[in-house]
N, C-alpha and C positions, 0 to 999 in steps of 0.2 A: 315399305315393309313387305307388302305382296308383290313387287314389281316382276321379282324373278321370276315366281311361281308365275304368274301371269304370263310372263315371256314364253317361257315351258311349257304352258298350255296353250296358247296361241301358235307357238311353232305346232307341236303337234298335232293341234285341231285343221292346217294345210293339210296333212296327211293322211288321218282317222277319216274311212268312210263311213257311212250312216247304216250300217250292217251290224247283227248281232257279234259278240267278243266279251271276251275278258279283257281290262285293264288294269294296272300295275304304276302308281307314281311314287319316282324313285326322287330321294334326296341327291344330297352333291357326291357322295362317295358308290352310289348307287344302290343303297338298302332301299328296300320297297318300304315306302309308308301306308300304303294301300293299295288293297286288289276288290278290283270291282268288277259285276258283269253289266253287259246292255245288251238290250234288245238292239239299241241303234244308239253303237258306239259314240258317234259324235255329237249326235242330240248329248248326251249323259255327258263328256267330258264338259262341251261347253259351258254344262251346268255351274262348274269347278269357277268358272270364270265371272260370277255374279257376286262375288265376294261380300257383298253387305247382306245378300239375303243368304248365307252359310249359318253356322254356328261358330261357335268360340274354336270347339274343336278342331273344326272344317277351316277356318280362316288362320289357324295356325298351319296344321296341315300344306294348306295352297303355299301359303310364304315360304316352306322350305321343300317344295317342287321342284326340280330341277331337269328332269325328262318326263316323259309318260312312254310305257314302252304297250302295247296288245296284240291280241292274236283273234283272228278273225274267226270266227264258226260259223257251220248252216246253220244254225237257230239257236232260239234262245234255250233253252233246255239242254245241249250241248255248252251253250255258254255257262251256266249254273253247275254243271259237272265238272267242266274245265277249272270254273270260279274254285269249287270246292277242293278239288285237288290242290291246286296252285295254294291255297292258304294252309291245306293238313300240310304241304312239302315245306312250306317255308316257315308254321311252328317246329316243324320234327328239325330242321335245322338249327331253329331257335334256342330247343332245347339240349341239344348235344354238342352244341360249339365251346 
């Protein structure tokens, strides 16, 4: 059931360095299901990857994971701007498609 999501994030956990970002995990067709910031991006993805200790939510979530895509910032506080933005642009899409 999680296997992919799992795959998904362990490819992209080779990648993500441990620096403040925004991340973004997209399903199969590439819709984001979630934007998230971190102080230290890959501490926080690999969180994703602990699957029993998630919620119901969260472990639905994971199983339909398919990339993780982020953008790296100097700090964390730029990451929370960035975070904020990226989620007003992608309701205002939401709403007008």
């Amino acid at each position: 059931m999680y296997e992919e999501g799992l795959k998904a994030l362990k490819h992209a956990l080779s990648c993500i360095p441990d620096l403040p970002g925004v991340y973004e995990m997209l399903d199969e067709k590439g819709a984001v299901l979630y934007v998230g910031k971190a102080r230290r991006l890959g501490r926080r993805v690999v969180s994703y990857t602990r699957v029993s200790a998630l919620s119901v939510r969260l472990q639905r979530m994971v199983s339909k994971i398919r990339s993780v895509r982020y953008t790296i910032t100097h700090n964390e506080l730029e990451a929370l701007l960035l975070e904020l933005h990226t989620i007003q642009k992608k309701n205002h899409l939401l709403i007008f498609c």
